[in-house]
N, C-alpha and C positions, 0 to 999 in steps of 0.2 A: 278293496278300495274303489271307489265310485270314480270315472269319466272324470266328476265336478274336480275331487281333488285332485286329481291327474292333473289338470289343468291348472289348476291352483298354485300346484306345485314346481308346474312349467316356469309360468309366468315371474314367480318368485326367484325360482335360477338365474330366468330371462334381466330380472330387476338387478337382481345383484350382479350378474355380468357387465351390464351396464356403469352400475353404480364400480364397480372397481377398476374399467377400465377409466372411467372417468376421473376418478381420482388417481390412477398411474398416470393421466394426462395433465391432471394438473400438478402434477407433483414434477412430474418430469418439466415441464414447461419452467416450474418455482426453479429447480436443478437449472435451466441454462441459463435461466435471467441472473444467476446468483453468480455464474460461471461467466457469462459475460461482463457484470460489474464490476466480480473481481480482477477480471483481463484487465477493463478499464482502469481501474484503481491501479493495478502496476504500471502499464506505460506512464504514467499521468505521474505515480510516484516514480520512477526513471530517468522520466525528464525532469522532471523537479529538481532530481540530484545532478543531473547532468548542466543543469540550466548553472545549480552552484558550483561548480568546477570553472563551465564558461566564465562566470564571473569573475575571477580571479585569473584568466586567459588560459586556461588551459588547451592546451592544444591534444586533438582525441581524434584517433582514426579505428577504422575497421576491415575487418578481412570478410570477403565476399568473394561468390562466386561470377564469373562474367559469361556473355551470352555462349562464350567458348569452353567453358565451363573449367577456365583458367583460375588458378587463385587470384586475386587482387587486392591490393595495399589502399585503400581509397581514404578521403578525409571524412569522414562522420560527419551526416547532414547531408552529403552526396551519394545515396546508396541509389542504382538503379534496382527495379522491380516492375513486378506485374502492376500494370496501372489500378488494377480493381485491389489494391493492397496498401491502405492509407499510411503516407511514409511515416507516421508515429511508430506503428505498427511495427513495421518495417526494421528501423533502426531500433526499435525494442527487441527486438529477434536477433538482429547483428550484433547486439549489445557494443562496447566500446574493448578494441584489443589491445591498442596501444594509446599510452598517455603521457606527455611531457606539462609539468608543472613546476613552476618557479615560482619562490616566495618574492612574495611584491613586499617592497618597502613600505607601505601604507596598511599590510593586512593586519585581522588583530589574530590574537596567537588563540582565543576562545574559535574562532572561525576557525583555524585553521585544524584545531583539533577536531572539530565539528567533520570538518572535508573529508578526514584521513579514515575518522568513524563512518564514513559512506561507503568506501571503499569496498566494502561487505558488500554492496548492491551491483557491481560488476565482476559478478564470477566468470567471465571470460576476458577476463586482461590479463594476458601476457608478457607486454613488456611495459614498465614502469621508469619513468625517468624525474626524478627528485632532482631542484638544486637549489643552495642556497638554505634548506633546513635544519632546525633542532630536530633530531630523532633521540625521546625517550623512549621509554616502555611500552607508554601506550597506543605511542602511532609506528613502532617497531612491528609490536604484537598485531595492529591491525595491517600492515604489508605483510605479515608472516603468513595472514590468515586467507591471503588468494593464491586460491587451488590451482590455478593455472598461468601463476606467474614463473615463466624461468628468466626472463632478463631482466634484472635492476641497475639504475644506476642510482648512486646516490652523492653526486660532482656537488663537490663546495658544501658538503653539510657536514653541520657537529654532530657527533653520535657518541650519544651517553654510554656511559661504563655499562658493557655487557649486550648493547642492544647488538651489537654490528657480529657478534659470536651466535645470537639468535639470529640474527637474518640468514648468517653463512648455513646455517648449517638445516634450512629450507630444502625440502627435495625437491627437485625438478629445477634447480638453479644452471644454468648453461654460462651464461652472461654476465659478470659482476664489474659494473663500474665506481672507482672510487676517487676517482681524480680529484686534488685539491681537499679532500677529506679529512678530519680532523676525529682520530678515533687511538685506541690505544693500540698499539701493534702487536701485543700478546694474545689479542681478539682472532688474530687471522690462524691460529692454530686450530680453531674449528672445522680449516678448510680440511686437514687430514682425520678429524673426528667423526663426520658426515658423510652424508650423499654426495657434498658435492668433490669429494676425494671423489666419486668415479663419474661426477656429470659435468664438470667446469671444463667448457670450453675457452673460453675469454676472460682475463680479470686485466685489468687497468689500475692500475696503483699511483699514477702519475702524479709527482708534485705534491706523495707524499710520505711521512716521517717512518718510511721501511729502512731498517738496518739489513746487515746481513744474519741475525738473528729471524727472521723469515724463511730466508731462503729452503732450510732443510723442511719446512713445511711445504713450498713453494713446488720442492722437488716431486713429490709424493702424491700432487693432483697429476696422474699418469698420461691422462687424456688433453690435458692443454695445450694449444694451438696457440691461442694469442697472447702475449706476455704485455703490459708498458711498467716501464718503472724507471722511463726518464724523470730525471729532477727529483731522485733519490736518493738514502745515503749509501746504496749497496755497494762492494767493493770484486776486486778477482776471485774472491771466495766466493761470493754466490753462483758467478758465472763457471764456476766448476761442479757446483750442484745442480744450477740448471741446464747444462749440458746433456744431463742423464733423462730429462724430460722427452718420451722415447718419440712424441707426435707435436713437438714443441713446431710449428711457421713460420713467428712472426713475433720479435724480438726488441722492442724499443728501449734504448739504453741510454739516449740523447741527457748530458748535463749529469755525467756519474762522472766515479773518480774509477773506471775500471779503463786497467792498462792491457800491453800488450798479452802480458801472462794469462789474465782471464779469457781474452777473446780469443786466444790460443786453443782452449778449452774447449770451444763450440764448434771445433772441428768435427767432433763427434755426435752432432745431431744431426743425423740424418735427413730429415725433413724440414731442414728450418732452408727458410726462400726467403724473406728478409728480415735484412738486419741494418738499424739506424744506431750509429755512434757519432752522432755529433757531439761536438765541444766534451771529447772524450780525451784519454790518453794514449788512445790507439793508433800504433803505427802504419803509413802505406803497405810496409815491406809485411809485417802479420796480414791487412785484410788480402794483400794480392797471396798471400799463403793460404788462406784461407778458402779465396776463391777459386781457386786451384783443388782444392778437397771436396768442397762444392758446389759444382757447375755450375747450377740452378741458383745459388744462393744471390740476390741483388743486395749489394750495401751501401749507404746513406752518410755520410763523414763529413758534409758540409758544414 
């Protein structure tokens, strides 16, 4: 082979090196512009849904870190950061952890299904506070559907046949509030069907239509701490199945019809530090027996 085509053959290597890195450069360059727009498109869709929540007053915070490298509880819209980090940006990355929303008398129920169907776009909320809502099926189904929700409450809302046995029985549930709720009460047997049989810490029942037909379900979440079920119809029977409640705290009984016989009962929870019996039928002479068994225990009878 001749010098000529030696050289020939050089320069053609030489061409197409060229030519391919030139097209990995454009190609890559096409790759971040696409990668940039798309960033853009989410915060932008984000705020969009966030702007719709604001509408309705939603009130929405977030967890960040602070310069001590402390967790912090802060209000959404207030997030400090590096100044070269546009707060769009910024609060797109914190996303939204906690949220309280309340149905406004003026909203229309299309909107409001709309809202509940966003819900999807904050996979990092954690605790959710409803009041005042219908929960059917399919705004049940879309709270069922964030990954990293363990506190609910859902205070003063109707809840359709079946939805409140799906919500319970959510993993990662800690927190369940039901205050003022209007749900069937054969639903709450989910609690010993589930997860949250070993992850409920907290449920609030308060103000509503609990018999003592709960109770033995009541007993069996092992791990609960905080009880309410003032201004219910539970009676000394329950209070002798939730006695057995082995890390039961904090006991609210305020506006039942439980006497001395039941609160008798709760001598045997070791762990419980307070306890509220107002406009109960509980005697001086049981709580000072009581208090006597244990020390630690503060009681509430005004």
């Amino acid at each position: 082979m001749s010098s000529d085509d030696d050289a020939r053959l050089v320069c053609s290597a030489e061409k197409n090196r060229r030519v391919f890195v030139r097209r990995t450069l454009i190609a890559a360059v096409i790759l971040l512009c696409v990668a940039c727009a798309y960033s853009f498109f989410l915060v932008i869709r984000f705020h969009v849904h966030v702007a719709a929540f604001q509408k309705q007053n939603a009130d929405m915070m977030v967890v960040y870190q602070d310069q001590q490298g402390k967790t912090v509880f802060g209000s959404y819209g207030a997030i400090p950061g590096p100044f070269f980090i546009p707060p769009p940006f910024l609060r797109y990355h914190h996303s939204v952890s906690w949220m309280d929303l309340r149905h406004q008398p003026d909203s229309n129920p299309a909107e409001m299904d709309e809202l509940f169907r966003l819900f999807r776009y904050f996979p990092k909320l954690e605790e959710l506070q409803l009041a005042g809502f219908l929960i059917d099926q399919e705004r049940a189904a879309a709270i069922a559907r964030l990954p990293g929700l363990h506190t609910l409450s859902l205070k003063g809302c109707q809840i359709q046949k079946s939805c409140l046995a799906a919500l319970l029985q959510k993993e990662g549930l800690t927190h369940v509030g039901l205050a003022d709720a209007e749900f069937e009460e054969t639903e709450l047997a989910a609690l010993s069907q589930g997860a949250p049989n070993e992850t409920l810490l907290a449920l609030s029942l308060s103000h509503c239509k609990v018999t003592d037909q709960s109770a033995t379900v009541l007993a069996q979440c092992r791990n609960l701490e905080f009880l309410e079920l003032d201004g219910t119809q539970i009676t000394d029977r329950s209070l002798k199945l939730l006695s057995r409640l082995p890390q039961l705290k904090v006991l609210i009984l305020d506006h039942t019809a439980v006497t001395d016989a039941g609160v008798a009962a709760l001598s045997s929870s070791p762990h419980l530090v307070e306890l509220s019996l107002s406009n109960t039928g509980a005697s001086d002479a049981v709580l000072e027996t009581l208090r006597q068994k244990l020390p630690a225990l503060q009681v509430s009878d005004d």
